[in-house]
DOKOLNU-703006 format. One record per residue (C-alpha): residue in three letters; residue number from 1; x, y, z. Coordinates in steps of 0.02 Angstrom, whole numbers. Layout:
residues N
+-----+-----+--------+--------+--------+
!   r !   k !     xx !     yy !     zz !
+-----+-----+--------+--------+--------+
! ALA ! NUM !      X !      Y !      Z !
...
+-----+-----+--------+--------+--------+
This chain:
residues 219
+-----+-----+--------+--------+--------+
!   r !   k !     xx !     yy !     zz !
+-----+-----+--------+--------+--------+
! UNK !   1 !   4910 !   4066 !   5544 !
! UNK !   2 !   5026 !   4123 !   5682 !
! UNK !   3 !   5162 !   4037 !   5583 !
! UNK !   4 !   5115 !   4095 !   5443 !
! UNK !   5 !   5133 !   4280 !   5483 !
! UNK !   6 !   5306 !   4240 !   5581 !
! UNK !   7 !   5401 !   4166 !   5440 !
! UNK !   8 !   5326 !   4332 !   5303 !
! UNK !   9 !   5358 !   4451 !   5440 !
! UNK !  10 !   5540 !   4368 !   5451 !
! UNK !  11 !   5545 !   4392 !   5264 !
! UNK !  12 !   5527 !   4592 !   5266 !
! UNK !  13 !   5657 !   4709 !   5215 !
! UNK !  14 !   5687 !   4798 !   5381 !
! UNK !  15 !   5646 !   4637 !   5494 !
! UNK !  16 !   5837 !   4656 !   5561 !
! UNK !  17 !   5834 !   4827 !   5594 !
! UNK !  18 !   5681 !   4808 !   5731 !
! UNK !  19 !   5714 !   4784 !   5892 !
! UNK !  20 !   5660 !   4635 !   5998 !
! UNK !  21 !   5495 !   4731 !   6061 !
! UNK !  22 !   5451 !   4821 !   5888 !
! UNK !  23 !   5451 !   4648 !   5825 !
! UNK !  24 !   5344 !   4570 !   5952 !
! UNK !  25 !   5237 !   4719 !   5927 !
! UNK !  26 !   5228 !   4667 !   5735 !
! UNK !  27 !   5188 !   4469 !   5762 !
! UNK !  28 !   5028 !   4535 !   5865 !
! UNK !  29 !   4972 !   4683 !   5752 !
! UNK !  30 !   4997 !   4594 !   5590 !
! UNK !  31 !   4860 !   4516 !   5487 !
! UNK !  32 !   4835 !   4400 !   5335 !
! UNK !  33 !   4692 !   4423 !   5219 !
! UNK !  34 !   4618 !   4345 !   5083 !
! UNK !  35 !   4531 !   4418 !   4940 !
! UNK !  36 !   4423 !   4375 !   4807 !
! UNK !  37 !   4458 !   4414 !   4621 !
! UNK !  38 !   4376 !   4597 !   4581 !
! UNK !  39 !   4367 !   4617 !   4771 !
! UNK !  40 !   4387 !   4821 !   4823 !
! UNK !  41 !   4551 !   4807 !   4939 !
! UNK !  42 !   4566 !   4995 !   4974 !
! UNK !  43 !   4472 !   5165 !   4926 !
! UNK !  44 !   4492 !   5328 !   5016 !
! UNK !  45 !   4313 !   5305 !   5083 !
! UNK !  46 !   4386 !   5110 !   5158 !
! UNK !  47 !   4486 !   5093 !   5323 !
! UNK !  48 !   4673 !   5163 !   5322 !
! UNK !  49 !   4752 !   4984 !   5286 !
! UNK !  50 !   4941 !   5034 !   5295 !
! UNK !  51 !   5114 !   4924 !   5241 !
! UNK !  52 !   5029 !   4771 !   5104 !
! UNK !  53 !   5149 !   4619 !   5067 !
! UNK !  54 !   5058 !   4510 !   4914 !
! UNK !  55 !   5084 !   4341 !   4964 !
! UNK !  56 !   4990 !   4269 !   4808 !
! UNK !  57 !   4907 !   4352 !   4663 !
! UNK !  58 !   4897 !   4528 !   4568 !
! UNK !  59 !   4808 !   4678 !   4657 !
! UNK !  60 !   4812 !   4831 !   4524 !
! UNK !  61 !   4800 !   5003 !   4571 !
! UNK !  62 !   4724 !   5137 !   4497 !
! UNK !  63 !   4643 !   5328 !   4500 !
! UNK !  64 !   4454 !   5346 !   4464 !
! UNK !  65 !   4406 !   5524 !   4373 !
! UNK !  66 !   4246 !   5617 !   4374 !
! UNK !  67 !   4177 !   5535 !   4245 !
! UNK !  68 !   4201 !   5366 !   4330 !
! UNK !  69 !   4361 !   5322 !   4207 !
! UNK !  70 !   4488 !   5234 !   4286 !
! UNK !  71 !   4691 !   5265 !   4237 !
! UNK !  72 !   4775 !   5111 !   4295 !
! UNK !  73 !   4928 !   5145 !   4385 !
! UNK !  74 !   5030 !   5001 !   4429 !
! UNK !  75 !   5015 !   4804 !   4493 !
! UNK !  76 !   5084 !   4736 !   4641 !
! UNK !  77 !   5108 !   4554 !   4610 !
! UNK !  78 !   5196 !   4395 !   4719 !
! UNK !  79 !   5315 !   4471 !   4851 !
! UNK !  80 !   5307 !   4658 !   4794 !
! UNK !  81 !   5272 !   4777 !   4953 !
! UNK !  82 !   5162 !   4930 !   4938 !
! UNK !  83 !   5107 !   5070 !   5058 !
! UNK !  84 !   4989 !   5199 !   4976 !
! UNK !  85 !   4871 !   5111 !   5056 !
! UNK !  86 !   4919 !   5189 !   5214 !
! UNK !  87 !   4874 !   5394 !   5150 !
! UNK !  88 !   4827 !   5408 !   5344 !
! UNK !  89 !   4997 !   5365 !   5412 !
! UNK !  90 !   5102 !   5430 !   5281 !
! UNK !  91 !   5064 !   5647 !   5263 !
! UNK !  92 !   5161 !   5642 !   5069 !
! UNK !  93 !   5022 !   5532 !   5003 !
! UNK !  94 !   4910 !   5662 !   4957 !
! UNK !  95 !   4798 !   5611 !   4805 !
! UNK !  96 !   4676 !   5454 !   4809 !
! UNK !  97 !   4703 !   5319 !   4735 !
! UNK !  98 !   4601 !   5128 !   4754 !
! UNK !  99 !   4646 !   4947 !   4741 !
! UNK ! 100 !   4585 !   4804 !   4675 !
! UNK ! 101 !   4607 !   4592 !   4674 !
! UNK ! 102 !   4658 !   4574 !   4485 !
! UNK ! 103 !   4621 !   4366 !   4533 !
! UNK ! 104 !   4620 !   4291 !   4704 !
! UNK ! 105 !   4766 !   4368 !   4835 !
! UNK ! 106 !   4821 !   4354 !   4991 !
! UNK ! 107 !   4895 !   4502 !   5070 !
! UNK ! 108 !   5018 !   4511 !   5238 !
! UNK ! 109 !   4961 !   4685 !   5311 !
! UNK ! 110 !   5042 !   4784 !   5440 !
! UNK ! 111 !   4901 !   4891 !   5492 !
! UNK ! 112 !   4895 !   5067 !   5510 !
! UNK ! 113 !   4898 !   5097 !   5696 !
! UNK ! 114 !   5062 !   4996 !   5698 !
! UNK ! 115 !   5144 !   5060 !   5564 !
! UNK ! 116 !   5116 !   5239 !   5644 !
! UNK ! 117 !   5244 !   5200 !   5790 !
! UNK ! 118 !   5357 !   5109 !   5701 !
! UNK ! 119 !   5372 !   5253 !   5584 !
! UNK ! 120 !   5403 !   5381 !   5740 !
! UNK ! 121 !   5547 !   5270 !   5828 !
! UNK ! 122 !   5612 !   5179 !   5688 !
! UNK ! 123 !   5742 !   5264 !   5572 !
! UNK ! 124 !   5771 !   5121 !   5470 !
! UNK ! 125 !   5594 !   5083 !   5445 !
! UNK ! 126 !   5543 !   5269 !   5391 !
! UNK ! 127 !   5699 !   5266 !   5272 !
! UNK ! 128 !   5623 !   5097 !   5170 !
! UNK ! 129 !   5468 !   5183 !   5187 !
! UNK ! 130 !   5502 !   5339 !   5074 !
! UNK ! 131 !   5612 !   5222 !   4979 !
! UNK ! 132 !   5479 !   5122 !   4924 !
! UNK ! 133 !   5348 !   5287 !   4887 !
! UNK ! 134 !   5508 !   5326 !   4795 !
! UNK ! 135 !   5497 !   5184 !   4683 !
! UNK ! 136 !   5286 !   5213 !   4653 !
! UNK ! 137 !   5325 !   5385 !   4619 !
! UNK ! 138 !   5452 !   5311 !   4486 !
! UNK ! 139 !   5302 !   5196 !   4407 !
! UNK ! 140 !   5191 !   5328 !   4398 !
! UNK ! 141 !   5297 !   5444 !   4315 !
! UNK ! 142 !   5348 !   5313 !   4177 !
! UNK ! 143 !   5171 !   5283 !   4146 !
! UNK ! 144 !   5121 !   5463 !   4121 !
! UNK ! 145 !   5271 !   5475 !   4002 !
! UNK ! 146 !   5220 !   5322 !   3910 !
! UNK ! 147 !   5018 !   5395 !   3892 !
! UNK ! 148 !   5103 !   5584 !   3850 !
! UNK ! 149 !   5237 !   5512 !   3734 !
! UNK ! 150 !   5209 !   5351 !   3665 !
! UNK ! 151 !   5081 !   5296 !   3526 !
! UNK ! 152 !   4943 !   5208 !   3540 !
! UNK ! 153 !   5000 !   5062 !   3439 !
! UNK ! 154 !   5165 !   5034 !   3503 !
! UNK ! 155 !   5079 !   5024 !   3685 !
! UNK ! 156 !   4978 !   4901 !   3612 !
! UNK ! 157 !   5103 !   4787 !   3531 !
! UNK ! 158 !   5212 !   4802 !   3707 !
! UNK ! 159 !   5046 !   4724 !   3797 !
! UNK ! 160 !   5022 !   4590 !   3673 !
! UNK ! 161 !   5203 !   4529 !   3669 !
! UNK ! 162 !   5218 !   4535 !   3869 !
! UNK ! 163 !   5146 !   4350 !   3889 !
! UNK ! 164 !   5277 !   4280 !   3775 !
! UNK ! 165 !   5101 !   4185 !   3710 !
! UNK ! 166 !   5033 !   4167 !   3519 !
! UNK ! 167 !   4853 !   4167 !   3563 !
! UNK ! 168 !   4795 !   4301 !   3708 !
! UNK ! 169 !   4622 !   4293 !   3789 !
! UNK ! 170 !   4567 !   4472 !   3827 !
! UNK ! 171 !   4448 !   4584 !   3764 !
! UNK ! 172 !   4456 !   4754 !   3674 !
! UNK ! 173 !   4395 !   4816 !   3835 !
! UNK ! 174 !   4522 !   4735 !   3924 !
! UNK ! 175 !   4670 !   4806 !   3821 !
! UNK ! 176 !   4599 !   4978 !   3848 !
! UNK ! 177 !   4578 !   4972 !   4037 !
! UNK ! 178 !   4761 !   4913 !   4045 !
! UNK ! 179 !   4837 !   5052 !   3938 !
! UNK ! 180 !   4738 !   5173 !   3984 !
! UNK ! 181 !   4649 !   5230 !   3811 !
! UNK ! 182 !   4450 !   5216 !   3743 !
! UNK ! 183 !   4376 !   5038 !   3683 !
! UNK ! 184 !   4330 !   5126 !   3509 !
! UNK ! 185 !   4528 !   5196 !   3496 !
! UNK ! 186 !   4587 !   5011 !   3531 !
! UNK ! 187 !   4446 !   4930 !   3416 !
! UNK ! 188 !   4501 !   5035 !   3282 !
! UNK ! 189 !   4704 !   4992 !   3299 !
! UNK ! 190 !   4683 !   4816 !   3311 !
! UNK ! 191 !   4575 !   4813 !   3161 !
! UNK ! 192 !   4713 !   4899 !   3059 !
! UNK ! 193 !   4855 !   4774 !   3153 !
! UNK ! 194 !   4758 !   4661 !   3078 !
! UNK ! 195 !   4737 !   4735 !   2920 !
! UNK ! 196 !   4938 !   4731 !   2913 !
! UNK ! 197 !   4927 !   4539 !   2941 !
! UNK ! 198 !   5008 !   4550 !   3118 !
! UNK ! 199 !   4875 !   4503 !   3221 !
! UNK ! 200 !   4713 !   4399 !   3197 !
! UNK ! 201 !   4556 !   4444 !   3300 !
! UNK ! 202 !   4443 !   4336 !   3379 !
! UNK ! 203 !   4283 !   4325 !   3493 !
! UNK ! 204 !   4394 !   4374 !   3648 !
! UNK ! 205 !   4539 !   4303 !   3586 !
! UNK ! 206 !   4684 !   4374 !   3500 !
! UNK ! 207 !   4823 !   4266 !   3396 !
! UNK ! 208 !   4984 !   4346 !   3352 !
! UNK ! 209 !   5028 !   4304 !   3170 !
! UNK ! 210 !   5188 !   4410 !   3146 !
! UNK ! 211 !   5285 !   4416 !   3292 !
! UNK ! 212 !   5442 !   4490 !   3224 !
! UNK ! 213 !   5358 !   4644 !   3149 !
! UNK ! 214 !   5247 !   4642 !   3320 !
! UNK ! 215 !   5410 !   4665 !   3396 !
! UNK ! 216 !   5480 !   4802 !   3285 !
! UNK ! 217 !   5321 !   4902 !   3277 !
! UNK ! 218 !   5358 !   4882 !   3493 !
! UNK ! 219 !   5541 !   4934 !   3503 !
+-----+-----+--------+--------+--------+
């Protein structure tokens, strides 16, 4: 395991720009963790985790209304880095968001309590830091132009085409919870797709018949 963390920690962005005790600080702060598909990673009610490397799989992270809806947000797949997990070392992070194991992950993490004087002495380190909550701030703002701007059925041709596969197995549900819309307002599109001989619908399946047009009704 020790191995293990040396060689990711190695890997970071800003590994060069520690010096030789903040990295020895890092090798014995750092953690890997495995999680379970559907496995809660990170609320505001769980423990400030702080800097999250995906080693393997898909963590997806989302808002949760009132009502109990949930607006999905963005994924952080293989290699990506992400830090609003760590809303207790970082004072801009100021609404709540969660995470979840979209299938089985392991996560490099660079807890909170580290992070936090890294972030004081380091000037390199806070700079990727706001960088990357740059970039989030970037995804978030394309989705909320997408779910202001974009119809319903273009969102949903863009999600079926983004496998590159003929024959998707995913549920109305499914489609919904990914672009952010109802099950009844996806139901109803995919039945008139269908109607229109572009797609063919199946017990949670879906089979593209007309790609080209699937593509045009996309761009």
């Amino acid at each position: 395991m020790a191995t293990d963390i040396r060689r990711e920690i190695d890997a970071l962005p800003f590994r060069d720009d520690l010096t030789d005790e903040e990295y020895h600080a890092v090798l014995v702060c750092a953690q890997i963790r495995e999680y379970k598909k559907g496995s809660l990673i990170y609320s505001p009610e769980h423990e400030c985790l702080g800097l999250i490397k995906v080693l393997s799989g898909d963590i997806r992270a989302f808002m949760l209304s009132e009502e109990g809806r949930e607006v999905a947000l963005y994924h952080v797949r293989e290699s990506g880095i992400d830090l609003l997990s760590a809303s207790c070392v970082i004072n801009q992070i100021t609404f709540d968001t969660q995470m979840v194991a979209d299938s089985d992950c392991k996560l490099l993490i660079l807890p909170a309590v580290c992070l936090v004087r890294l972030k004081q002495n380091n000037l390199a380190l806070r700079c990727f830091i706001y960088e990357k909550l740059g970039e989030r701030f970037s995804d978030v703002m394309k989705l909320m132009q997408t779910m202001l701007f974009t119809r319903i059925d273009k969102r949903i041709a863009a999600l079926l085409l983004e496998s590159g596969k003929d024959e998707l197995h995913i549920t109305h549900e499914g489609i919904a919870g990914a672009i952010n819309s109802s099950r009844e307002v996806v139901s109803r599109t995919l039945k008139e797709m269908e109607r229109k001989s572009l797609i063919r619908l199946g017990r949670g399946r879906i089979i593209i018949t007309d790609r080209t047009a699937l593509e045009e009704m996309a761009s």
